[in-house]
C-alpha positions in Angstrom: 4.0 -11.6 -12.7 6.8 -11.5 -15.3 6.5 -8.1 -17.2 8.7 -7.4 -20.2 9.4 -3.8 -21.0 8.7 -2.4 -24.3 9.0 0.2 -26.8 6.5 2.8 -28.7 7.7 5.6 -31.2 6.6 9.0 -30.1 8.1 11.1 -33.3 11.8 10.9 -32.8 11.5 9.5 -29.1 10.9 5.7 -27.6 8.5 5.7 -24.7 8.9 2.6 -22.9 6.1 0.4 -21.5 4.6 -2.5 -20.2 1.3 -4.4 -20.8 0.0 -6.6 -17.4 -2.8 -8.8 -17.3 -5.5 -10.0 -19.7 -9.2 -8.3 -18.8 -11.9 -7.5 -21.4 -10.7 -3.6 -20.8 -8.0 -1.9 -21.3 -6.7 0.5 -18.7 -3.6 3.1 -19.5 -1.5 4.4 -16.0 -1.0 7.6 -16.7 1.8 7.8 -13.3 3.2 10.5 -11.6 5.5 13.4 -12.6 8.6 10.9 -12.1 8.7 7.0 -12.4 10.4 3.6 -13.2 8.5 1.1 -14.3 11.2 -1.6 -13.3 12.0 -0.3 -10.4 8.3 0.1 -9.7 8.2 -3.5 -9.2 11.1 -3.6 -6.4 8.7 -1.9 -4.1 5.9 -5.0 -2.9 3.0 -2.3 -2.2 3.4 -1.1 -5.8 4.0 -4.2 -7.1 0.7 -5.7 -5.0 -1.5 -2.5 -6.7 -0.4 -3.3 -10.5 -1.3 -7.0 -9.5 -4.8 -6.1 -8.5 -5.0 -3.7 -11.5 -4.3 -6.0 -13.9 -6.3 -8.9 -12.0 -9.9 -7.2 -13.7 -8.2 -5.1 -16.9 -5.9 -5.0 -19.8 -3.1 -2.7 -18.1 -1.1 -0.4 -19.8 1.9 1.6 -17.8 4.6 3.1 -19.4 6.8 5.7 -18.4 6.7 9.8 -19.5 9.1 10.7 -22.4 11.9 12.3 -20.1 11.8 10.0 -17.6 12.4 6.3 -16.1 13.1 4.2 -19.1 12.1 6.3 -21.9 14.0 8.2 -24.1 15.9 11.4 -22.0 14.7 15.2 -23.5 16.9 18.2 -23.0 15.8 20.0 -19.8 15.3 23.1 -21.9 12.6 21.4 -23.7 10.1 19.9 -21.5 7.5 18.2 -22.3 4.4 19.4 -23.0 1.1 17.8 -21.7 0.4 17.8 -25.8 3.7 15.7 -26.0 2.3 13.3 -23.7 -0.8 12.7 -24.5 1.0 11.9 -28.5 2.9 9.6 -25.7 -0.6 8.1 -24.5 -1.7 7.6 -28.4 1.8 6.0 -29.7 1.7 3.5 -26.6 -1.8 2.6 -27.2 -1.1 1.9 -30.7 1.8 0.0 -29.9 -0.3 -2.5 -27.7 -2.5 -2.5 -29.7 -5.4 -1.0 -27.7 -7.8 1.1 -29.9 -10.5 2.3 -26.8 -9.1 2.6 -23.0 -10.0 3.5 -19.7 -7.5 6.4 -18.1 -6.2 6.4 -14.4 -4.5 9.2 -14.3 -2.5 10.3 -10.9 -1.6 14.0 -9.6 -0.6 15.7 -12.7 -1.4 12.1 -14.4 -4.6 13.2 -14.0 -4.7 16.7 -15.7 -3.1 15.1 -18.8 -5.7 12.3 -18.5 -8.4 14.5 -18.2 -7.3 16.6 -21.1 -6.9 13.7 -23.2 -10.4 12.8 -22.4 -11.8 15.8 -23.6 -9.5 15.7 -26.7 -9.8 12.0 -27.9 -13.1 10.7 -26.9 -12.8 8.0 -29.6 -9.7 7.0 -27.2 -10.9 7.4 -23.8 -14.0 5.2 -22.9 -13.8 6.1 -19.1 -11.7 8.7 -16.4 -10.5 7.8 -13.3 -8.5 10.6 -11.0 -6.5 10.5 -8.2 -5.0 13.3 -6.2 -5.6 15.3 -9.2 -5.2 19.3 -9.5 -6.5 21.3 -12.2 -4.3 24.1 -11.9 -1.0 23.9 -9.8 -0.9 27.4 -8.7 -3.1 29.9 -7.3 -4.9 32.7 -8.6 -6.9 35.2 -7.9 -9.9 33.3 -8.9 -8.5 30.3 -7.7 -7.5 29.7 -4.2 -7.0 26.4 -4.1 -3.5 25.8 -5.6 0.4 26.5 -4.2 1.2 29.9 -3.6 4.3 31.0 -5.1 6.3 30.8 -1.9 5.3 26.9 -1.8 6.4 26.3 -5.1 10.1 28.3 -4.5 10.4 25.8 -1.6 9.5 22.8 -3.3 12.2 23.6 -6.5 14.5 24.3 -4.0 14.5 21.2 -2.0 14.5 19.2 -5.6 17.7 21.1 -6.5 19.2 20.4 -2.8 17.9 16.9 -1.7 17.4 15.2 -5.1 19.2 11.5 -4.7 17.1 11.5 -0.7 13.6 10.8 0.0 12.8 14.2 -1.4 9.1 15.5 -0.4 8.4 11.9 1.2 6.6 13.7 4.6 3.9 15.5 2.9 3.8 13.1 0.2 3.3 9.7 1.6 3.4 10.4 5.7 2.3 7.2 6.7 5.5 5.5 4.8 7.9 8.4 6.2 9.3 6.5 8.9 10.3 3.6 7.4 13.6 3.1 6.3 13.1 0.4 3.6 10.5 3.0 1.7 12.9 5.7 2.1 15.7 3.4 0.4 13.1 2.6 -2.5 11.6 5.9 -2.8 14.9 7.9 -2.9 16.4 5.3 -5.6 12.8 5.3 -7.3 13.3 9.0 -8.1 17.4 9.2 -8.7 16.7 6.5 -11.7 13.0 8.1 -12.4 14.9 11.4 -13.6 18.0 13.4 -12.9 18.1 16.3 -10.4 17.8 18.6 -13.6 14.9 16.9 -15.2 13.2 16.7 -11.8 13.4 20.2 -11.4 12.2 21.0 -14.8 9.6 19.0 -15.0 8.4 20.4 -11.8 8.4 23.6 -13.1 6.3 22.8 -16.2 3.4 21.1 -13.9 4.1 24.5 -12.2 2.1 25.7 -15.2 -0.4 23.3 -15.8 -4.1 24.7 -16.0 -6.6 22.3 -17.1 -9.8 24.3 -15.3 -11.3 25.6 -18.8 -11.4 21.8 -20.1 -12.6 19.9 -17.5 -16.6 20.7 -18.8 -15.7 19.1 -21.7 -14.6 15.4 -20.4 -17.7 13.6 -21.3 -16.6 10.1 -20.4 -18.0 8.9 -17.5 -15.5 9.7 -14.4 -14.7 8.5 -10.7 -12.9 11.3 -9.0 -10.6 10.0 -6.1 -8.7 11.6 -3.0 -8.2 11.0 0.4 -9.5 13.5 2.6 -6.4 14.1 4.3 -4.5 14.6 1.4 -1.5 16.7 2.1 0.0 17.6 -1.3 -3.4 18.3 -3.1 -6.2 19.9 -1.2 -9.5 17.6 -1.4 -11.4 20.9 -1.6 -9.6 20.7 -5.8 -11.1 17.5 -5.8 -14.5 18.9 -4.9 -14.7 21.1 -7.3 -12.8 19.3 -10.4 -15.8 16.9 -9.9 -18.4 19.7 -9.6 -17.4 20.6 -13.3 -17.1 17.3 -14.8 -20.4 16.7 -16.2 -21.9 14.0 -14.2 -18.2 12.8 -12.6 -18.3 10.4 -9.3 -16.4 11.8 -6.1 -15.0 9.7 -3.8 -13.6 10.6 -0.5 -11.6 8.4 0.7 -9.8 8.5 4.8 -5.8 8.9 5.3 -3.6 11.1 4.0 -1.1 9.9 1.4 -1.0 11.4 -2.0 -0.3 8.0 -3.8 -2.6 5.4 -4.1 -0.6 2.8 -3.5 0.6 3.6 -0.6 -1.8 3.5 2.7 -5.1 1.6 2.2 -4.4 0.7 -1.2 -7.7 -2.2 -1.3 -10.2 1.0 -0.8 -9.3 2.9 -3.8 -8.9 -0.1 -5.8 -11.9 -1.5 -4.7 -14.0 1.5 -6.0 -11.5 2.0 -9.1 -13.3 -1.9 -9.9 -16.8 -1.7 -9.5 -16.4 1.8 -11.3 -15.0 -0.1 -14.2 -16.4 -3.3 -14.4 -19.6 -3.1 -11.8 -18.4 -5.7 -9.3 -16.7 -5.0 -6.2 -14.6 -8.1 -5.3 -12.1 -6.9 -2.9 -8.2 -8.2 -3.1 -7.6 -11.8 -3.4 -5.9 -12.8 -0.5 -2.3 -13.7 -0.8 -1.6 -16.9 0.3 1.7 -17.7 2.7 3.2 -19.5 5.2 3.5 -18.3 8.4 3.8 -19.0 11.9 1.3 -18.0 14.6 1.0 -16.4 17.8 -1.8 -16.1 20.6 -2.1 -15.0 23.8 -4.3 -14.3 26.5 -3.7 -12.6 30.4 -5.1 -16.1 32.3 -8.0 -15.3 34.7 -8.4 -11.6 33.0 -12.0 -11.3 34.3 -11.1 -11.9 37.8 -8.4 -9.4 38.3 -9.7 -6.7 36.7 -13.0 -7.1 39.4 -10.5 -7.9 41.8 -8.7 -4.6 41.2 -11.0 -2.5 39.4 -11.5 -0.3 36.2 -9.1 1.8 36.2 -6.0 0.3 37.3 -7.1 -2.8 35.3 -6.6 -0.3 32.3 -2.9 0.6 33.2 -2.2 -3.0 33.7 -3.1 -4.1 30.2 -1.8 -0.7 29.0 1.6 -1.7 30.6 1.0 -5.4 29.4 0.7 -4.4 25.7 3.7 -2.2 25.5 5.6 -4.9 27.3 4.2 -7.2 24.3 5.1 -4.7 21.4 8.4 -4.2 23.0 8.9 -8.0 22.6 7.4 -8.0 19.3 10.4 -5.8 18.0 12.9 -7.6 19.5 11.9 -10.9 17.9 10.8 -9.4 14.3 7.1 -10.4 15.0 4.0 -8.1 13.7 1.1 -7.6 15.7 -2.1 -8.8 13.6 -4.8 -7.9 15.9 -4.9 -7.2 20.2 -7.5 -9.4 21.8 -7.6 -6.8 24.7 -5.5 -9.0 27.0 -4.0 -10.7 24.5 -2.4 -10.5 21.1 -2.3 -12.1 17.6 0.7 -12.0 16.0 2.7 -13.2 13.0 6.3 -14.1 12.4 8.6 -15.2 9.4 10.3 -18.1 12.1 8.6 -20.5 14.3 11.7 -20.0 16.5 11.5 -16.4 16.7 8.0 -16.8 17.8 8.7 -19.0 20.4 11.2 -17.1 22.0 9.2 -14.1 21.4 6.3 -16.3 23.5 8.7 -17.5 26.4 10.1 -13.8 26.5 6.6 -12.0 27.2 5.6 -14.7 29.7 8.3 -14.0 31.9 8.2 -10.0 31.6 4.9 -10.1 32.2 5.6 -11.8 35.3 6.7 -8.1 36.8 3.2 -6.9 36.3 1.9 -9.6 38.6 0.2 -11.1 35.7 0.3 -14.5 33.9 -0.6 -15.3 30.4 -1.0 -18.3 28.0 0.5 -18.5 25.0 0.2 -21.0 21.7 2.1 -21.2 18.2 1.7 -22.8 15.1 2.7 -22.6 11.4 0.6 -22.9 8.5 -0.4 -21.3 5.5 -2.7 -18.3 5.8 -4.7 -15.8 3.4 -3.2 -12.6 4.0 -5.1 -9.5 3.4 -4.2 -5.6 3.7 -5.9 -6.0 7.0 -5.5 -9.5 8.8 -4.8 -12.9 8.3 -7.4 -15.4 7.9 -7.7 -19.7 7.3 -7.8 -22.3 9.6 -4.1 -22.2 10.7 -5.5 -18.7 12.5 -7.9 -20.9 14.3 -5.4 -24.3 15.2 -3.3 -21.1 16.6 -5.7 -20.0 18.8 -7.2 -23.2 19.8 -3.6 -24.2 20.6 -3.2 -21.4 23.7 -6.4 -22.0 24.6 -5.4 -25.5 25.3 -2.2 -24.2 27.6 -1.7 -24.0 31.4 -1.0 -20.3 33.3 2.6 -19.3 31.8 2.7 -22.0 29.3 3.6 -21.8 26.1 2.3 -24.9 24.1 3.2 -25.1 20.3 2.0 -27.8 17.5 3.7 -30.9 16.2 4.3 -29.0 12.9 6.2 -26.6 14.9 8.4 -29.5 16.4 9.6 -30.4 13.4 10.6 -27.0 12.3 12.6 -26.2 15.0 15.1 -29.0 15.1 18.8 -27.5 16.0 17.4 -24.2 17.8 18.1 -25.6 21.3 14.5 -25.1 22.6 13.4 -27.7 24.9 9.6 -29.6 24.3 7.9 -31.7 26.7 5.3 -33.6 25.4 1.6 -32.5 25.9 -0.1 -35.9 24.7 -2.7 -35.2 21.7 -5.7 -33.4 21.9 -8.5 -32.2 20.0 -8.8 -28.8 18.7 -12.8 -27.5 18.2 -12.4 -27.0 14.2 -9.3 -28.5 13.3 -9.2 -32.1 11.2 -8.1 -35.2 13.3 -6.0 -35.2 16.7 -3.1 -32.8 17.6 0.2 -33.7 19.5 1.1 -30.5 21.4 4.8 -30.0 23.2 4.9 -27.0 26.2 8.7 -24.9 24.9 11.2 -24.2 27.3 14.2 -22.0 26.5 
């Protein structure tokens, strides 16, 4: 999707933006407290949950006067959530969008809720996620930061700013891995400077929203994850309880931005909330090549040895296999229970990977059966899927006790990687069109 950035006039300052897709509905993004919306598009996840966005509306992103691409303010004079929502109104006008839907996300969603109450000839429908109403706590609200909470968090901006700052409680599951923590940390150093981070923080420091929420009379979908570490979904709870007939959705994990995690739940519901049909993603569509396995004769050991130590074997066999997975840059789809599925960019790499496992497993007294090939696949946030998953399979199924057997497609992509084939003869694979010429790999 090529995306051209834009500009609207907000009084004296440009607010930049971008319009995706072509739905019947229009949908504004109201993001988080920093962003980028080009560098929003080097990260895939975020990229992949704009895509799906803008696969069912008319969606408008743009970024906050102050930050990413729009115009800079002095960090004396931060901008108000009044300044924003004139933001929300000059970008709509400038895309010429008179009516729209708002998806607002953590203290995108106070502004978006306040701009539903204010312009309901604007706002036809609200959608929240990890939303608070009021960032600190009070005496008659419990539920947000205590001071000491938000000391820490202005301190770590001021100290860590140009790092993955807040990235643990923020998006844990993404915490470990280093190519989010690249993104994130440049995400933020071009969102805002260490200045305007901190300033901005302090002004959401202050946002209170409670007394309006009543008065949002568009019809809502309120969204968190349960686990939610940044925003309790207790505020969720009871930001929906005084919406007038808002939708609350709970959804599992524990990231505080949607697009990271199970992205496909909460846009599946964001969907059918705004056009009444849940179609789930559309699969992605890529070439891949495929590996299966299988422990040969499983049933008869584990009788032959018995429960328990039949479950410290195949304990010991699947580290042995994730082990090799690492080595050879392969990613385990699915475990079989004495076997494994898994994918690689390389049908080299696979078969090495293949070859590899057969002989360590070999130290566990056990043998296994192994069979690649490459094809295209539909990928999914949870499998893959087509009939190259099921050539794959059929092809291990078709090889001997420490055999690894790969397809003639795989022969001709491995030319120059000095791995051995002997010829197989052709077979027929339960499924698969015509005959198939199979080739056992050495190394």
């Amino acid at each position: 999707m090529r995306v051209r950035t834009r500009y609207a006039k907000s009084g004296r300052f440009n607010v930049a933006y971008q319009v995706l897709g072509a739905g019947a509905r229009d949908l504004v993004v109201i993001p988080i407290w920093v962003s980028h919306l080009e560098a929003a598009w080097e990260y895939p996840p975020l990229a992949a949950f704009y895509r799906r966005l803008a696969s069912f509306a008319r969606v408008i992103v743009f970024d906050k006067r102050g930050t990413g691409l729009s115009d800079r303010v002095p960090d004396d004079v931060v901008p108000t959530l009044e300044d924003r929502m004139d933001d929300v109104v000059a970008v709509m006008g400038a895309a010429g969008s008179e009516q729209a839907a708002l998806f607002g996300m953590h203290e995108g969603g106070a502004m978006a809720a306040l701009f539903a109450a204010t312009h309901p000839e604007r706002a036809n429908a609200l959608v929240t996620f990890g939303m608070f109403a009021r960032r600190l706590a009070a005496d008659d609200f419990p539920l947000g930061w205590t001071a000491e909470r938000r000391r820490e968090w202005l301190e770590q901006i001021e100290r860590d700013w140009g790092d993955p700052v807040g990235v643990e409680e923020i998006t844990p599951t993404a915490a470990a891995d280093p190519g989010f923590r690249e993104w994130w940390a440049r995400y933020l150093r071009v969102g805002a400077s260490p200045g305007a981070a901190r300033a901005l923080a302090e002004m959401n420091s202050a946002i209170d929203v409670r007394d309006v929420l009543p008065s949002v009379r568009v019809p809502t979908l309120v969204l968190h994850r349960a686990g939610d570490r940044r925003v309790s979904v207790q505020e969720a709870r009871w930001i929906a309880d005084r919406i007038p007939r808002a939708r609350l959705v709970e959804l599992p994990g524990e990231d505080h931005l949607p697009w990271v995690g199970d992205q496909d739940a909460v846009l599946d519901e964001v969907e059918e909330f705004l056009t009444g049909v849940r179609r789930g993603p559309d699969p992605d569509r890529v070439l891949a090549t495929l590996l299966f396995t299988d422990v040969v004769e499983s049933t008869r050991r584990a009788a032959e040895v018995g429960d328990r130590a039949w479950r410290e074997l195949i304990e010991a066999h699947d580290e042995l296999v994730r082990d090799e997975l690492r080595r050879w840059r392969g990613e385990e789809v699915d475990s079989t229970g004495d076997g494994v599925f898994a994918a690689f960019d390389g049908p080299a790499r696979a078969i090495r990977c293949a070859l590899a496992l057969a002989a360590s497993v070999r130290s566990l007294g056990l043998e296994i059966r192994a069979g690649v090939h490459t094809g295209e696949v539909e990928r999914t946030s949870r499998t893959l899927r087509g009939i190259s998953v099921h050539i794959a399979a059929r092809v291990a199924a078709r090889a001997a006790p420490g055999e690894v057997l790969v397809s003639h497609t795989v022969k001709d992509l491995i030319v120059g990687s000095g791995i051995a084939l002997a010829e197989r003869g052709e077979h027929v694979l339960k499924g698969a069109p015509g005959t198939w010429r199979l080739y056992a790999a050495a190394g």
